[in-house]
N, C-alpha and C positions, 0 to 999 in steps of 0.2 A: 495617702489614699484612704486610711481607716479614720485620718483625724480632717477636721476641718480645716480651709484656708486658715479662717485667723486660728485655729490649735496650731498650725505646721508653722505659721510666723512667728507664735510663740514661742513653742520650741525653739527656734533656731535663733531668737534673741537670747534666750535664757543658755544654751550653747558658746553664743559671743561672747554675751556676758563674764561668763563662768571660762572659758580657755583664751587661751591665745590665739593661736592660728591654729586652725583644727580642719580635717579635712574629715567626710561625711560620705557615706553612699546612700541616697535612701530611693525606692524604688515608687513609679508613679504611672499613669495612667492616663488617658485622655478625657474631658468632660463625658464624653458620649459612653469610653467603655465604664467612666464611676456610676454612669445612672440603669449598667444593667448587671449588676452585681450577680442575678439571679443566673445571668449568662457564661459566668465564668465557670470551669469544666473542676474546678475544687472547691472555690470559695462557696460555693451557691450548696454546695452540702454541711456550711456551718451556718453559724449565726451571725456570721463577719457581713458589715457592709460595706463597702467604696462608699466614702462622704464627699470626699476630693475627687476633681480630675484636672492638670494640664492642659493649653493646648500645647504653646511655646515654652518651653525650658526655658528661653533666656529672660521670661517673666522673673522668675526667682531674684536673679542682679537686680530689679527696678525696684525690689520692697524695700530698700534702705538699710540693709541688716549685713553687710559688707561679704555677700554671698559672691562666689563667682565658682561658674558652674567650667568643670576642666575636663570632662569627658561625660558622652553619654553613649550607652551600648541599648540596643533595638532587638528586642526580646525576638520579634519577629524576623531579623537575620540572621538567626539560628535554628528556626523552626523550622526548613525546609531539612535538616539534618533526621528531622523525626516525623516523613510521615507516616507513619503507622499511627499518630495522634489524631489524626485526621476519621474525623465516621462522618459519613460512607466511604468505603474504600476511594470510590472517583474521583473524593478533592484532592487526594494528594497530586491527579494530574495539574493539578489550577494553583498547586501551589506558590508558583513564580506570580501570580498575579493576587493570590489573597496577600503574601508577603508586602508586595507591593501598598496594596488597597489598606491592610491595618497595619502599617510600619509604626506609626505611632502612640500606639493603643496603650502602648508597654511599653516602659523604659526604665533602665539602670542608672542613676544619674552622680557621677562624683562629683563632690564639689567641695568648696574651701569655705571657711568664712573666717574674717578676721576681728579679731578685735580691735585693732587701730580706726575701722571705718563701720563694725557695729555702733548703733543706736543705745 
């Protein structure tokens, strides 16, 4: 999300490259939440941008770089655990449905890439 599409493919050739079968956690975002960086409730008090964003995760398999994605966890099904994050107090009632609404805004994404089907 900090690097660009073709930065995060290089990366993760230069990964293949370099190991065997390695497995990777890296955390990603959706087109819509990378182009409001300024809306993010920490990052918008640095100088960090979102360049990237996701729609599909199983995008990643289709770049040729022997990626396969083996779990991904939804930042958003755990946010219902803390609203007090929520300003103004009212959303935490609507939280079953913001949940819902930005499920994929945010993701943790494990994944593998191998070197036998790296590029």
């Amino acid at each position: 999300m900090y690097l660009t599409k073709e930065q995060h493919q290089n990366l993760f050739k230069q990964i293949g490259d370099r190991l065997h079968n390695v497995e990777i956690i890296i955390d990603v975002v959706s087109p819509a939440f990378a182009k409001n960086t300024k809306g993010h409730d920490t990052v918008s008090k640095t100088n960090a941008e979102f360049k990237w964003g996701i729609k599909k995760i199983t995008e990643l398999e289709t770049w040729g770089l022997g990626i396969k994605v083996l779990d991904i966890d939804y930042y958003q099904d755990n946010f219902a655990h803390y609203p007090h994050r929520l300003k103004p107090f009212w959303l935490k009632y609507f939280t079953f449905i913001l949940v819902r609404i930005f499920r994929n805004s945010s993701r943790i994404v494990r994944m593998q890439i191998t070197q036998e089907t790296a590029n």
